[in-house]
KOLNU-802545 format. One record per residue: x, y, z of N, C-alpha, C in turn; residue in one letter. Coordinates in steps of 0.1 Angstrom, whole numbers, plus 5000, padded with zeros to 4 digits. Example, Ala and Ser with C-alpha at 12.3 -4.5 7.8 and 13.67 -1.06 7.14 Angstrom:
BEGIN
513249435078512349555078513249675078a 512849785071513749895071512950005079s 
//
This chain:
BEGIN
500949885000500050005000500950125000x 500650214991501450344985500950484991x 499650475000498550555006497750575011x 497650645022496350535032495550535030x 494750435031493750365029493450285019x 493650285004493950244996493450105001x 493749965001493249894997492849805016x 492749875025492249835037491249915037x 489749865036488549875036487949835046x 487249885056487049845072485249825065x 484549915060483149875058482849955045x 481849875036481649975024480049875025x 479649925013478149895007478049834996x 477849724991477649664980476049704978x 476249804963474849864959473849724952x 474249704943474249594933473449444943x 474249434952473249344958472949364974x 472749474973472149534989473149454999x 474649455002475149365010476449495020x 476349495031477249535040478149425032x 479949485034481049435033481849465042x 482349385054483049415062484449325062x 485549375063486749295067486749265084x 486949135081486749045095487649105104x 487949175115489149235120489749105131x 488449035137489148875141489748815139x 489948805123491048675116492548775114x 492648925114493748955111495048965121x 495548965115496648945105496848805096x 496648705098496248565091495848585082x 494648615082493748625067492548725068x 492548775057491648865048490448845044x 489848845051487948765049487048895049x 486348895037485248985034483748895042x 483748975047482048945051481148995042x 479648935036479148965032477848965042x 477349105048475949055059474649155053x 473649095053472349155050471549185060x 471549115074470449085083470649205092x 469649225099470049335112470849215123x 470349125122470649015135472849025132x 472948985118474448955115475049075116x 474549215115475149315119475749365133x 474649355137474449305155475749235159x 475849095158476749035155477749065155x 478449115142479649145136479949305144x 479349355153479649515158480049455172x 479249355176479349295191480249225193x 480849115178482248985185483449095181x 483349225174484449285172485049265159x 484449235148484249185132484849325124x 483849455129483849555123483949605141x 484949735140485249785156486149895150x 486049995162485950145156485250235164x 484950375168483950425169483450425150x 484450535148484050565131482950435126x 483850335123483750235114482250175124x 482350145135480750115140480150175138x 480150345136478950415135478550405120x 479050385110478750385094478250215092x 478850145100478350005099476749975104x 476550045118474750055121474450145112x 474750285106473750295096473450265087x 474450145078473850115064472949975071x 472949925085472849835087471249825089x 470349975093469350035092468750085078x 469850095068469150105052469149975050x 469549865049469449755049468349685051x 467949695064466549675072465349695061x 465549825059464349955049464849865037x 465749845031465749795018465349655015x 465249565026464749435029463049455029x 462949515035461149555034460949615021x 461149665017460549775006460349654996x 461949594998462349524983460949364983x 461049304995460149264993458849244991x 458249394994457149414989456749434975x 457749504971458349494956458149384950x 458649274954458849154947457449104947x 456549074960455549014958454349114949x 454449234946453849334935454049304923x 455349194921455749214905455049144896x 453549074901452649064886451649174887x 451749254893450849374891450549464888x 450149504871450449644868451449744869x 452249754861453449864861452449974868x 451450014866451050124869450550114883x 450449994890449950044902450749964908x 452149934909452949874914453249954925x 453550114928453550214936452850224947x 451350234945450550204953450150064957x 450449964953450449804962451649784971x 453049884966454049874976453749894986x 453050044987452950085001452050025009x 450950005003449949905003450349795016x 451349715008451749575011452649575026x 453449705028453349715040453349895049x 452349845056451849955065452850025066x 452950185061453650275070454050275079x 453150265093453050275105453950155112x 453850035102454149885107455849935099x 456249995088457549955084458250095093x 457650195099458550255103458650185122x 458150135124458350055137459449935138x 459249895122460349805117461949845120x 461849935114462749995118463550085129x 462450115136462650165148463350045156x 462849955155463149855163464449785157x 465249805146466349735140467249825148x 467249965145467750085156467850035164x 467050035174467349985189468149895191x 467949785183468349615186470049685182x 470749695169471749755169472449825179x 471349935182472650025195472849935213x 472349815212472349715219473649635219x 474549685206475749565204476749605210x 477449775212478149795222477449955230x 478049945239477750055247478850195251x 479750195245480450275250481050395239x 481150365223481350435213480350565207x 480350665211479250735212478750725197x 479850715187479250735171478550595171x 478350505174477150425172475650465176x 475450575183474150615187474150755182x 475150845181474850925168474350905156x 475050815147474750725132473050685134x 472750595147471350535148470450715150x 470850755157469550915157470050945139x 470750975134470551055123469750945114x 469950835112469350735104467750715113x 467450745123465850755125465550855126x 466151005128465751135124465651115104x 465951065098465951075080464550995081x 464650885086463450795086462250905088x 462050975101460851015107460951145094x 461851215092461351335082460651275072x 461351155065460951155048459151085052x 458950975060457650995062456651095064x 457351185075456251295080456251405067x 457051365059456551425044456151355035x 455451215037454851165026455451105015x 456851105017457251015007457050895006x 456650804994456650674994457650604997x 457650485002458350365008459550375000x 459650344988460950354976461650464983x 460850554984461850694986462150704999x 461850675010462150675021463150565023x 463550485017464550355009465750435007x 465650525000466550594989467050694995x 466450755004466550895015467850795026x 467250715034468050625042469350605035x 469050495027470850525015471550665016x 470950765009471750825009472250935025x 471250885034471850935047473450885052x 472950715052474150665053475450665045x 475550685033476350735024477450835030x 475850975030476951095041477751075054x 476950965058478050945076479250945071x 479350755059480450725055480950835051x 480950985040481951055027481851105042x 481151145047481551265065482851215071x 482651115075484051045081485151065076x 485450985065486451025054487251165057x 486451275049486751395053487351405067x 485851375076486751415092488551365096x 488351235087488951235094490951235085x 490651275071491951385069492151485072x 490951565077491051685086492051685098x 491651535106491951525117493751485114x 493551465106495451395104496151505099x 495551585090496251755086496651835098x 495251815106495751865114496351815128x 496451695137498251645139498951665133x 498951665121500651675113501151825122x 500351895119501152055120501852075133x 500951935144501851965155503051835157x 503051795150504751675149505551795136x 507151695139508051745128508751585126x 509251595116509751515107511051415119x 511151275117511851205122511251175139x 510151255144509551165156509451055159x 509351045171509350915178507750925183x 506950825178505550855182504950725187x 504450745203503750605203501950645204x 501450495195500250495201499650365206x 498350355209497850275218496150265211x 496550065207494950045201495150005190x 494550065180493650085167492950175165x 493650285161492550435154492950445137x 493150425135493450355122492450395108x 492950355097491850295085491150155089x 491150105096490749995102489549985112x 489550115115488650185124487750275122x 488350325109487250415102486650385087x 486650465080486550435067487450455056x 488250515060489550605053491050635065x 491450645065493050745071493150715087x 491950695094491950695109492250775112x 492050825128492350905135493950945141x 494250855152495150855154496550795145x 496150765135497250675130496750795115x 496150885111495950965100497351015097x 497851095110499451225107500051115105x 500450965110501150855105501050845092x 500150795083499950745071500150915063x 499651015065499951135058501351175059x 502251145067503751165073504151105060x 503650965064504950825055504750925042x 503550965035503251015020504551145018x 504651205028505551275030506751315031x 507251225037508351185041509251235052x 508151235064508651275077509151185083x 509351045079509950925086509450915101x 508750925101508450895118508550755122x 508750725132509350625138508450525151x 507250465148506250465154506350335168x 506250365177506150265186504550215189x 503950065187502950075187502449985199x 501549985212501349865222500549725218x 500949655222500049565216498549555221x 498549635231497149635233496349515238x 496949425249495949335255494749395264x 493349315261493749095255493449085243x 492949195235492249185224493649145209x 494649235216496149255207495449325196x 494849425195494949575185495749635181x 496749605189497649695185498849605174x 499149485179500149395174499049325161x 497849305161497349255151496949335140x 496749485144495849545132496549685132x 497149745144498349875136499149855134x 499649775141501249685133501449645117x 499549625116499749545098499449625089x 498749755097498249865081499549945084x 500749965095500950115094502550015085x 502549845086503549805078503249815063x 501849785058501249775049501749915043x 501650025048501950155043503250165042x 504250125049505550105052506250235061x 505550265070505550325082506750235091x 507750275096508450225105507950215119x 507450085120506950075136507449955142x 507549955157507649865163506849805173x 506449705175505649645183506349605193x 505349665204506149625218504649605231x 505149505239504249455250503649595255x 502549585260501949715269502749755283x 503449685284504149735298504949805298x 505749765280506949825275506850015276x 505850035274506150175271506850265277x 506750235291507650355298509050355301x 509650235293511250245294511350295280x 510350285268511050345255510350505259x 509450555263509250675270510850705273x 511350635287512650695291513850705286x 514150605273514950615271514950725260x 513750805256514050925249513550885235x 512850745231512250725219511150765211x 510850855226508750905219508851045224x 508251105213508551265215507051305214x 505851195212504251255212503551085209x 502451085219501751035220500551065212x 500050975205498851005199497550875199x 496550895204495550765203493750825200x 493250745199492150755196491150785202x 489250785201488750745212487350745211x 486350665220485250655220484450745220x 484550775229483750905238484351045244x 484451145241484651275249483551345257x 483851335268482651445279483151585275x 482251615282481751765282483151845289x 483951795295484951865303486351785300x 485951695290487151705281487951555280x 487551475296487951315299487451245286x 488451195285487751045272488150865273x 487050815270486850705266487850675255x 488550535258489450485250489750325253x 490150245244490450125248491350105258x 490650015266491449985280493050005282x 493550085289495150075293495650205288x 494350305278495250425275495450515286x 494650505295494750575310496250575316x 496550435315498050435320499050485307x 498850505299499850575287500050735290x 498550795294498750895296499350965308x 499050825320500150895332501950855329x 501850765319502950785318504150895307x 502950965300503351035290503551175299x 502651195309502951325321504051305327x 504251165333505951185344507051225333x 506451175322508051195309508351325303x 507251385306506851525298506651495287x 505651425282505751375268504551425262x 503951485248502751545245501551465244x 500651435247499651375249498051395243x 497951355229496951385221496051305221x 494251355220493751245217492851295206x 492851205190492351215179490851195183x 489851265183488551245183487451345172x 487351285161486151345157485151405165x 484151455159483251585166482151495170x 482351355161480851265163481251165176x 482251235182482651125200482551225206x 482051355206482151435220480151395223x 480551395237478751375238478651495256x 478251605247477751695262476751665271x 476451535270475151475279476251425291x 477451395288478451315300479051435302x 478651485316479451615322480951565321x 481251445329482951365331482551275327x 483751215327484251075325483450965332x 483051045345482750905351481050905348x 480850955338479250965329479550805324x 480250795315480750745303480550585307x 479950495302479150375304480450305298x 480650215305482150085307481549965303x 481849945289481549825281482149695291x 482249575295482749475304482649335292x 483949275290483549165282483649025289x 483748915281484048805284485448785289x 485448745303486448695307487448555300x 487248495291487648455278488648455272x 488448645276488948715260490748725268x 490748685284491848745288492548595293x 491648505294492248325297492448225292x 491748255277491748105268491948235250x 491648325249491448385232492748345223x 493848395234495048395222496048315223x 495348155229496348055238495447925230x 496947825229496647685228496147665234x 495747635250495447635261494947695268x 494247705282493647805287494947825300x 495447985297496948045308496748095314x 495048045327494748125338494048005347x 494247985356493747865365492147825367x 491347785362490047785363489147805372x 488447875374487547935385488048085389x 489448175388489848255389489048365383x 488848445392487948595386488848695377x 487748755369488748785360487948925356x 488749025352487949195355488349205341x 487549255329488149275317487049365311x 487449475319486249615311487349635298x 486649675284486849725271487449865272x 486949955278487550065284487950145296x 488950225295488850325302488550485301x 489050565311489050685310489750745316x 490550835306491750965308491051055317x 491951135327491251225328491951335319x 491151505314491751605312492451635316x 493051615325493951685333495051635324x 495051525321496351415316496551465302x 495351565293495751555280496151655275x 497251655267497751745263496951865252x 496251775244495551855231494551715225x 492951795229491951685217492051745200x 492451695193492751715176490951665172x 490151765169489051705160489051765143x 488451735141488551795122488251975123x 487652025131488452165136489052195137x 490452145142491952205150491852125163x 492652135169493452115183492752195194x 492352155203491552255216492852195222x 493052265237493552295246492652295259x 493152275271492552325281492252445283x 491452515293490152445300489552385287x 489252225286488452165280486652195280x 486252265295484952305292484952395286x 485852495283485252605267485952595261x 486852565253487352475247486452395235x 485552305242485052205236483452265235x 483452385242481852445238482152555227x 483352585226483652675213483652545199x 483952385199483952305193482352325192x 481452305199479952255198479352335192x 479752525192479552615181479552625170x 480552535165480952515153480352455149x 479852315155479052175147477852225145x 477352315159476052385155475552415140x 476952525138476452605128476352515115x 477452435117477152285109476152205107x 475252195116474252125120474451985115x 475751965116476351795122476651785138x 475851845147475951815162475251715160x 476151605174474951435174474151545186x 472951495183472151485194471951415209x 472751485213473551455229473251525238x 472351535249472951625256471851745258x 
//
């Protein structure tokens, strides 16, 4: 790969036969498996075992996963119309199913969806704009087809929105690195994560194009290993100089003077500036304070949620204990019956961060005006999630 994103595709849309396409993020580094899912149930699924994972890339995944839904109804009503009159094919569609009944359909695929994880705020952004499109194009009368076609192209926008955001977001890291850095990060913020360039790993992949050589140290990220399975393989794939190193590792290459900025990703940003991130970046960031080391966190405008005054708003996904005693072992390498704590996330506090980078620019502390001068902006945008 010669540029990012280029041929690592996290989620797209197969028009032609109405199919979600997801790259299995489970099987990687091994192997390269396209998913092909149609159902709300297999979407569900694929967002919940960690298939497709991301904020980005989950939130564009539940919305086509909701045109899907709409295009599964419509189409079959369609189908069973097709010996009836080209001319009143229109009116048997809507006919065949109730308004009232397909927008509850949906309502309820929404819900079921934002049920797969809990802690990514762009998964319940993506589901409000995809049932805010739904409730307008009905309360204006459009027929079923077109309320079909309105949803498509809702979800469309999330996806080209993202994109954008998030070369925005890597233009702007770049301006705060210089060439030959030592940069660590922590996870998968990635093209892997989004739909294009990722967040944290964006000034990475825009660097290499460049030719700032940066020099990336990446954690492996237990128990899930995000870091050693999936930034290790796109930011090699680009040919980004990185190294993979244990999660413990970091604060001897911190000391010995190999990381000059910290950059990672994130779920969720409160109102006062704490963020949600994959488990263990909490300890990255107290370690990047004892070192004096800069401490960024990449977040699109679609993870800040002003309904979580702090951090400790912010709902703590908890997985299978599994994932930490038998996932990445011949064998199970924890004694059986042993209790086992394995929340998905944490949370930074502000205090710890140096600068949130959204597709705006860089805020600074105080994070509470700061990030209400950020919510001005979306306003005027009228891409604020409805949060809050």
């Amino acid at each position: 790969m010669t540029g990012p994103g280029q041929k690592l595709k996290a989620v797209a849309l197969d028009d032609e036969k109405n199919e979600l396409l997801l790259l299995d993020q489970t099987l990687l580094p091994g192997e390269c498996r396209i998913l092909h899912l149609k159902t709300t149930e297999e979407i569900h699924e694929a967002i919940q075992s960690l298939r497709v994972r991301g904020a980005p890339a989950i939130g564009v995944a539940a919305a086509y996963g909701v045109y899907l839904a709409a295009a599964a109804t419509v189409d079959a009503a369609t189908a069973a119309a097709a010996t009836v009159a080209a001319a009143t094919v229109a009116a048997t569609t809507t006919a065949a199913v109730d308004r009232e009944d397909f927008r509850r359909r949906l309502l309820e695929a929404a819900r079921f969806l934002a049920t797969s994880r809990p802690t990514a705020v762009n998964l319940f952004w993506a589901l409000d704009r995809m049932t805010d499109c739904l409730e307008r194009s009905l309360s204006h009368g459009l027929q079923l087809p077109a309320v079909k076609a309105a949803l498509k192209d809702a979800a469309d926008a999330i996806r080209d929105e993202d994109e954008a955001v998030n070369r925005s977001i890597g233009e702007n890291a770049l301006a705060l690195l210089k060439p030959g850095m030592g940069l660590l990060t922590h996870c998968n913020a990635g093209q892997l994560a989004t739909t294009r360039y990722g967040t944290a790993l964006a000034p990475m992949l825009l660097g290499q194009e460049r030719g700032y050589g940066f020099k990336v140290f990446a954690d492996e990220t237990r128990p899930l290993l995000q870091g050693a399975r999936l930034t290790a393989y796109e930011l090699m794939a680009a040919g980004v100089d990185v190294t993979l190193i244990c999660d413990n590792m970091a604060s001897i290459v911190m000391k010995n003077g190999w990381v000059q900025a910290v950059l990672v990703g994130c779920d969720r940003v409160a109102a006062n500036g704490d963020t949600a991130n994959k488990i263990g970046t909490s300890g990255v960031a107290i370690l990047a304070k004892h070192y004096q080391i800069p401490f960024y966190v990449c977040a699109p405008t679609s993870t800040l949620d002003f309904g979580c005054a702090t951090g400790a708003d912010i709902p703590i996904e908890l997985r299978r204990p599994e994932e930490v005693t038998d996932l990445w072992y011949r064998q199970r390498m924890a004694p059986e019956g042993v209790g086992v704590y394995n929340p998905a996330f944490d949370v930074t506090d502000a205090a710890l961060i140096t600068g949130i980078i959204t597709e705006f620019g860089a805020v600074q502390p105080p994070y509470g005006e700061s990030l209400a001068t950020v919510r001005r902006q979306m306003e005027q945008r009228r891409s604020f999630p409805p949060h809050g």
